[in-house]
C-alpha positions in Angstrom: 0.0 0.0 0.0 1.2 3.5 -0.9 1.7 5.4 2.4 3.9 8.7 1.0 4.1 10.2 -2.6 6.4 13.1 -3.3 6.0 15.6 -5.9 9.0 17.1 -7.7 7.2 19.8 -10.0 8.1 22.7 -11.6 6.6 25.3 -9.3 4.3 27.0 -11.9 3.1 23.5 -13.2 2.5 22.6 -9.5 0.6 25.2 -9.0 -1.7 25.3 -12.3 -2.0 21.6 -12.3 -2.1 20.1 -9.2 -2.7 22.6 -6.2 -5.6 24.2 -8.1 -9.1 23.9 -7.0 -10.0 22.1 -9.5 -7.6 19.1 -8.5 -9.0 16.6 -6.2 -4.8 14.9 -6.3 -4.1 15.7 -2.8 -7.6 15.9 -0.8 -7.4 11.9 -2.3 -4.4 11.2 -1.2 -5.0 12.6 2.3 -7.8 11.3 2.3 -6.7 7.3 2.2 -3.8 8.2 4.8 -1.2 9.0 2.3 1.6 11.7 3.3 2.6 14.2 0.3 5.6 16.0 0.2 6.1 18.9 -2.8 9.4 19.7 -3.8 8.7 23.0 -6.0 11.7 23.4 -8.7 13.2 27.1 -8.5 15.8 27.0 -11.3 19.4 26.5 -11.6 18.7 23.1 -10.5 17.5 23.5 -6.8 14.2 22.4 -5.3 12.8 24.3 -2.6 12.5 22.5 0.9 15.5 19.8 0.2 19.0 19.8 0.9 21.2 17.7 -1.6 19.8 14.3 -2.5 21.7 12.1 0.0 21.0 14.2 2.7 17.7 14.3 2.5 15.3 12.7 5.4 13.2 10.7 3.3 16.5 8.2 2.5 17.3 8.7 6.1 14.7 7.5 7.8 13.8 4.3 5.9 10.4 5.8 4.0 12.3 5.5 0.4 10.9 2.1 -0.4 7.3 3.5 0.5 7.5 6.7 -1.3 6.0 6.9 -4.6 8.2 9.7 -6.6 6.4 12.2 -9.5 8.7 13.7 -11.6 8.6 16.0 -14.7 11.8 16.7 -14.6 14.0 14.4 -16.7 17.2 15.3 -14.6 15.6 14.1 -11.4 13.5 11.0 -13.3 16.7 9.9 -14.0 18.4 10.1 -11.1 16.0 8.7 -8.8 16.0 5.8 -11.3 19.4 5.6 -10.7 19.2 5.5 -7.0 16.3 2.3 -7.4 13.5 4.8 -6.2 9.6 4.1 -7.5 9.6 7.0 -9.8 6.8 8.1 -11.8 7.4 10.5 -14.7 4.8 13.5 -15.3 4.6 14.9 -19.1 2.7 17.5 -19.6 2.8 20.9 -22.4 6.2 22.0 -20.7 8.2 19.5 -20.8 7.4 17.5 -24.0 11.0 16.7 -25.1 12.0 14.9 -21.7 13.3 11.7 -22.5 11.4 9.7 -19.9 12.7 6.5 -21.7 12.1 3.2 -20.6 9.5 4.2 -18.1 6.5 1.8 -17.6 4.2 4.3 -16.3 3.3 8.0 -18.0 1.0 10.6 -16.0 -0.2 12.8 -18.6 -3.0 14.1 -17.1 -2.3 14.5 -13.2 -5.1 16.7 -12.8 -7.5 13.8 -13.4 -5.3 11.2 -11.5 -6.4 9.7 -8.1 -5.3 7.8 -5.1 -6.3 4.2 -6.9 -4.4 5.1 -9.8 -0.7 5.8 -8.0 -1.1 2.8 -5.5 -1.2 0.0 -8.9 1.6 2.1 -10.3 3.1 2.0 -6.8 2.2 -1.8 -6.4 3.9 -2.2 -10.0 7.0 -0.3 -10.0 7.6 -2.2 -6.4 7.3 -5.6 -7.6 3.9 -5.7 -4.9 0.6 -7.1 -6.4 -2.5 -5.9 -7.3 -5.8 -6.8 -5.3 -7.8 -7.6 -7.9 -11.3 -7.5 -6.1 -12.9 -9.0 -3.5 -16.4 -11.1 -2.8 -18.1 -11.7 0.6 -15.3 -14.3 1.5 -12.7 -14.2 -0.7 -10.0 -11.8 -2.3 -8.5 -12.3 -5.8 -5.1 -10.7 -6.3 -2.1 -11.0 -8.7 0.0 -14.2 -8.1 3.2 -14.2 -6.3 6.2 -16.3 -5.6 5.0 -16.9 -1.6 1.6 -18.7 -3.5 4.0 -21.3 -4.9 4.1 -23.9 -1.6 0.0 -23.5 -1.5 -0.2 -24.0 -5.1 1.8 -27.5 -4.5 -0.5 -28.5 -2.0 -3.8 -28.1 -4.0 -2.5 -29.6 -7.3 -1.0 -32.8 -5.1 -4.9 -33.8 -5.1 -5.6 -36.2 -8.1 -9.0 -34.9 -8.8 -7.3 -31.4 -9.6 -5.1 -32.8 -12.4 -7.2 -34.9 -13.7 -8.4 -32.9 -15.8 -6.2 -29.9 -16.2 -2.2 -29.4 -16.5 -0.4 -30.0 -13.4 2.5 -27.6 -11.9 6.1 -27.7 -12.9 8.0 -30.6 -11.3 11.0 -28.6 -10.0 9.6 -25.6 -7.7 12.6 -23.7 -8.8 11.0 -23.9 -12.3 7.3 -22.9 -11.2 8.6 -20.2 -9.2 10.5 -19.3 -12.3 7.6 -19.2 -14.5 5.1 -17.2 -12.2 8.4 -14.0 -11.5 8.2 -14.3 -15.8 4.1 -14.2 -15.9 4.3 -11.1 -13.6 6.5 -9.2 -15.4 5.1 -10.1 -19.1 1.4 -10.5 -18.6 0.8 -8.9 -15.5 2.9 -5.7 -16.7 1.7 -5.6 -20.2 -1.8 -6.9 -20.1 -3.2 -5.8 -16.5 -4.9 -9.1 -16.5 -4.3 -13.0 -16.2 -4.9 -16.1 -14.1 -5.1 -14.8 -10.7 -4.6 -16.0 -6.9 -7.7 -16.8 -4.7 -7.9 -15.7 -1.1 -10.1 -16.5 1.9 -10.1 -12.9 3.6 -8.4 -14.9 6.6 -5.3 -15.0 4.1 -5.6 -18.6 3.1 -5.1 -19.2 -0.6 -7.8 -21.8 -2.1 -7.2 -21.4 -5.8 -6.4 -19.6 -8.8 -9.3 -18.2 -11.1 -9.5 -15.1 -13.7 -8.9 -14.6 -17.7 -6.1 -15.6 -20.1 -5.8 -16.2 -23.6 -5.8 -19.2 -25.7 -4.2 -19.3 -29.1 -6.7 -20.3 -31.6 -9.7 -18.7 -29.9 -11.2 -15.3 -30.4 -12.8 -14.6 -27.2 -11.2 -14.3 -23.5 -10.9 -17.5 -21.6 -12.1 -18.1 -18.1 -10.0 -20.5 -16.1 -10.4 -21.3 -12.5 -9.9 -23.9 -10.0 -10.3 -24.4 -6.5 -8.7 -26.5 -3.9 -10.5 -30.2 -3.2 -10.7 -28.9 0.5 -12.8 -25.8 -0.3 -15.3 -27.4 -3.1 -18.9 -27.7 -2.5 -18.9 -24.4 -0.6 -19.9 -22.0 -3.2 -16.3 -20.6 -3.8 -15.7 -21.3 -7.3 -19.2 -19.8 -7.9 -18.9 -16.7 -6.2 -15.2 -15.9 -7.3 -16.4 -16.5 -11.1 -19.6 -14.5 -10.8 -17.1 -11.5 -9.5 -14.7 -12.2 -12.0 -17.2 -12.1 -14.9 -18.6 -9.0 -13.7 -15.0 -7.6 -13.9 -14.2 -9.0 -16.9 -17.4 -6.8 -18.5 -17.6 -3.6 -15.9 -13.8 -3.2 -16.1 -11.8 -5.1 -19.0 -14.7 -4.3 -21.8 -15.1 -8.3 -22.0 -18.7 -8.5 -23.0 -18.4 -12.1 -24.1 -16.0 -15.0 -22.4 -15.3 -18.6 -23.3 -14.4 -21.3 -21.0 -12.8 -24.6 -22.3 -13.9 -27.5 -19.6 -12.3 -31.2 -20.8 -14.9 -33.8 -21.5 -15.9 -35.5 -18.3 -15.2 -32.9 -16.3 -19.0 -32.2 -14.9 -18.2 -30.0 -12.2 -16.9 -27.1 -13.6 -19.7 -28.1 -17.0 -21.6 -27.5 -14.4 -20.6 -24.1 -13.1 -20.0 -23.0 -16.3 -24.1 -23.7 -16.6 -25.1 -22.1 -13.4 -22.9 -18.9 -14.3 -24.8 -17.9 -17.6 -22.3 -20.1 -20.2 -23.6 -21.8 -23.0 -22.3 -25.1 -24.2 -21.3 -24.0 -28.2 -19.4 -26.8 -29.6 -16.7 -30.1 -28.9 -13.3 -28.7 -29.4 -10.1 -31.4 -29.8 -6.7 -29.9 -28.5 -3.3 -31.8 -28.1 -4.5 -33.0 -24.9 -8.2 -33.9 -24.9 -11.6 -33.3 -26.2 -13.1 -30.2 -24.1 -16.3 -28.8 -24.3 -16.4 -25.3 -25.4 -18.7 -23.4 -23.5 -19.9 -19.1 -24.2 -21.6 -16.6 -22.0 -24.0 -13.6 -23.2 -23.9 -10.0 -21.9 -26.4 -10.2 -18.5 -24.8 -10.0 -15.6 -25.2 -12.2 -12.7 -26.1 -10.8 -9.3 -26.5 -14.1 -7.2 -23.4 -15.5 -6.0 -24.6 -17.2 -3.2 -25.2 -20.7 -5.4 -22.5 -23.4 -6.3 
């Protein structure tokens, strides 16, 4: 969680951009806890309220690595790149030919930027991952490394890979591949196969929306630990993530791919609005191919 942001802005864009009435910036930040710091830029390279850059308290006391820094200044970008700091660059009509290269993260238009908004780029820039959304029991957040020993335990079950591909056998290797799918599909896309919580912590699954090569449409994949099935999970995580899939991805239609004999998820897949559409053979089985429509479910308290 972002708990300080600092502002290194030239002082007339500060002022006409972000401490403005019509900027809500700061009032949000405050507002969810956050400290903010301005460090106004008064020419000849010196920033108003700092001493030089080592000396300065914020690397003193410890607050660095939860300190979100906004830059439009290429000079200082670059610098706090240098130094590892979270640095988020800030172009606006001044300061078009800074080279903010390599950034993954732009603010063009701060005045319409919020609290949500620098807490993912925070979350991103710090390797920490995004809460996805959360249901009456359950949280869905990005995937990370510490799910890996959970993740073993709930593919060890049979039933789970009978019918879907199991984990790598090396952990090494699956801890491996889930550091690459953070930084290549979690960066790039803002989406993907995600981690399922109970809001005590305990992770029960994985569930959310990939791609399949072949396929048009946006695949929903989920699964959910033997010990946690015939509680409603699956059913209420999938309504959730449907809902998001439409509300906040622009994914009016899924698909979901369930191998033949598989009833349970056929099943869910049913109960959740999903059509069946057609038999599909793939290198590893006949699946059912199943389609949903564009109503949105409401009931989650089902399956």
């Amino acid at each position: 969680m972002l708990k300080r942001a600092e502002l290194w802005i030239e002082q007339n864009i500060l002022q006409k951009k972000v401490l403005c009435e019509g900027c809500t910036l700061t009032d949000d930040l405050h507002a969810h806890g956050v400290e903010t710091i301005f460090r106004k830029y008064c020419g000849e390279g010196t920033w108003a309220g700092t001493g030089g850059w080592e000396q300065d308290s914020h690397v003193a006391d410890g607050t660095a690595d939860e300190t979100l820094y906004i830059t439009d200044s290429e000079a200082v970008y670059r610098m706090m790149e240098q130094e590892g700091r979270y640095v988020l660059p800030y172009r606006h009509e001044g300061n078009q030919d800074a080279g903010f290269w390599g950034a993954l993260y732009v603010i063009e238009k701060i005045e319409e930027v919020g609290y949500e908004t620098l807490d993912m780029a925070y979350r991103r820039l710090s390797g920490l991952p995004w809460e996805i959304l959360t249901t009456k029991r359950c949280i869905v957040r990005e995937t990370i490394e510490d799910d890996t020993d959970s993740f073993y335990d709930i593919y060890a079950e049979p039933d789970i890979t009978k019918y879907m591909e199991g984990l790598y056998a090396d952990r090494a290797e699956e801890i491996a591949y889930i550091k690459d799918y953070r930084e290549k599909v979690y960066s790039f896309y803002g989406y993907g196969m995600w981690t399922v919580l109970t809001k005590d912590g305990t992770v029960i699954g994985r569930a959310g929306i990939n791609w399949r090569e072949g396929f048009d449409l946006p695949e929903l994949g989920f699964v959910i630990g033997v010990p946690w099935q015939r509680q409603g999970y699956a059913y209420e995580v999938c309504c959730a993530i449907v809902d998001y899939a439409r509300e906040e991805l622009g994914f009016d239609r899924l698909q979901a791919l369930v191998m033949e004999g598989n009833g349970k998820s056929a099943a869910l897949c049913r109960k959740l609005g999903f059509k069946w559409a057609e038999k599909v053979e793939l290198e590893d089985g006949v699946y059912d191919l199943y389609r949903n429509g564009t109503k949105k479910i409401i009931d989650a308290d089902g399956m």
